[in-house]
C-alpha positions in Angstrom: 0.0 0.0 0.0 1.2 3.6 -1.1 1.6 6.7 1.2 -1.3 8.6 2.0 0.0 11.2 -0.8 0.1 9.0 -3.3 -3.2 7.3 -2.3 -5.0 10.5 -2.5 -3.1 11.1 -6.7 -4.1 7.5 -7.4 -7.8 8.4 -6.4 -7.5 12.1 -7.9 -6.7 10.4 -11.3 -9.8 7.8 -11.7 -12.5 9.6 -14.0 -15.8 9.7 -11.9 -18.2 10.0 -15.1 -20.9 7.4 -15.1 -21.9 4.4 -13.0 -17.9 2.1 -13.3 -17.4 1.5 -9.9 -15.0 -0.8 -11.2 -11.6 1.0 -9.7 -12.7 -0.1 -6.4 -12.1 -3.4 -6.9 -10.0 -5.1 -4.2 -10.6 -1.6 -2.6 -13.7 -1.3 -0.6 -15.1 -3.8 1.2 -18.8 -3.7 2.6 -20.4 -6.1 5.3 -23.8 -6.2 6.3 -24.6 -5.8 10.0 -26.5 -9.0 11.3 -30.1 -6.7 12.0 -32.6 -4.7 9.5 -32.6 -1.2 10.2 -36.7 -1.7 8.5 -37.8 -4.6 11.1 -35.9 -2.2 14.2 -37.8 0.4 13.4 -41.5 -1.1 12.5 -41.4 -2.9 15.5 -40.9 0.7 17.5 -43.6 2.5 14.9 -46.4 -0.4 15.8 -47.6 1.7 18.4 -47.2 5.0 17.8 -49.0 8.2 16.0 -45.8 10.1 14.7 -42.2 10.2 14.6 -38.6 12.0 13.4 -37.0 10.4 10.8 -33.3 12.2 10.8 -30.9 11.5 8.7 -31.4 7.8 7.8 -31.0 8.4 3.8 -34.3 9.4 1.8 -37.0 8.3 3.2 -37.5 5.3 1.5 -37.1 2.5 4.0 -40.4 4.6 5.8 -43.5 4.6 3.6 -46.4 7.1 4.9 -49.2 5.2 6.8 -52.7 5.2 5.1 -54.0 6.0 8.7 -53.2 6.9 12.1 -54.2 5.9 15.4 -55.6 8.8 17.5 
């Protein structure tokens, strides 16, 4: 592995147009915790009539409910 420098000029010199994640390679490595941030959470939104979603990413993992209890 390189210096931090020359690292950071490696990385400066890959193009970033487009979707080719393919420099990464060997790179990164990604590894999924063992729980579901969506079952966590609907288990502690079962019961309740609003909540503060801050930021967790888009939104997406939270769809609107149809109703709420009152």
């Amino acid at each position: 592995m390189g210096t931090f420098e020359e690292l950071v000029a490696e990385g400066a010199a890959v193009p970033l147009e487009g979707w080719d994640f393919s420099w990464f390679e060997g790179r990164a490595t990604e590894e999924r915790p063992p729980w579901g941030y969506a079952s966590l959470i609907a288990v502690r939104l079962r019961d309740v009539t609003s909540a503060l979603d801050l930021q967790t990413g888009g939104g997406e993992v939270r769809r609107p409910r149809r109703s709420c209890r009152r």
